[in-house]
N, C-alpha and C positions, 0 to 999 in steps of 0.2 A: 381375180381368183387367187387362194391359196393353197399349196398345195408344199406337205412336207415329204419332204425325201427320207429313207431310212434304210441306213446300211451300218455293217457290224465287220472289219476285216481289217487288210491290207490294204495296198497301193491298189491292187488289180479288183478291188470288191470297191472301192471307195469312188476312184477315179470315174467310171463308168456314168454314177450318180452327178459326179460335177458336171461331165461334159452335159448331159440333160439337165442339169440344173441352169445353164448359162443359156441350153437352148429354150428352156423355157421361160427366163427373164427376157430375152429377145420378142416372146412373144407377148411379156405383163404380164407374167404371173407373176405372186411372188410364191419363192420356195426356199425356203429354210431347209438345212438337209442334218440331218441328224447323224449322230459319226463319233466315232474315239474322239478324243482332246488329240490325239498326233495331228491330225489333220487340218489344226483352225491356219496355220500359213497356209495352205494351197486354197482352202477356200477362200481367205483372204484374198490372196493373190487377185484371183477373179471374182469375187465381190461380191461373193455369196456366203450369206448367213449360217453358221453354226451354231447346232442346238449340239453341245457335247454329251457324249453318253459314254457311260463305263470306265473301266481301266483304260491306259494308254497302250495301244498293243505291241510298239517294239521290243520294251522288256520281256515280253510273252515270246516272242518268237525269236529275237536274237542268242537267248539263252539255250535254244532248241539247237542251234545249230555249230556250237561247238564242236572242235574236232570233224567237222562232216567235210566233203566236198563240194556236194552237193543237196539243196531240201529239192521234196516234192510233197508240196502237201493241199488239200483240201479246206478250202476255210481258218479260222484261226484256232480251232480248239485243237487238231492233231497236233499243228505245231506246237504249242503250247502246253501239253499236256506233258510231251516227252521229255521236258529239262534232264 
């Protein structure tokens, strides 16, 4: 079976996917997981195929958070939006 993963974010939106991506090679699937360009080390790491998609999101969000102490934000687009 193949089955492709697909997620669009950060650490907290991406990660999620791995860990079910690792659980489902345990079982023989195979699953590609589709994901920013940030993220081809970690999937690397554990041995899971990236299909890259879009921009790389830390430029998008780091630039958001200048001057702050603190972010809280929803998805990558508020952060991103507010440079």
């Amino acid at each position: 079976m193949r089955v492709l993963l697909s997620t669009y974010g950060s650490h907290g939106d991406i990660e999620p996917m791995v860990g079910l991506a690792v659980r489902l090679r345990a079982l023989g699937v195979e699953m590609p997981v589709c994901a920013p360009p940030d993220f081809a080390e970690s999937l690397a790491r554990v041995g899971v195929p990236l299909v890259p998609v879009g921009q790389p999101v830390r430029p998008m969000v780091h630039g958001a958070t200048e001057g702050c102490d603190a972010l809280v934000a929803t998805g990558v687009m508020p952060a991103g939006v507010w440079r």
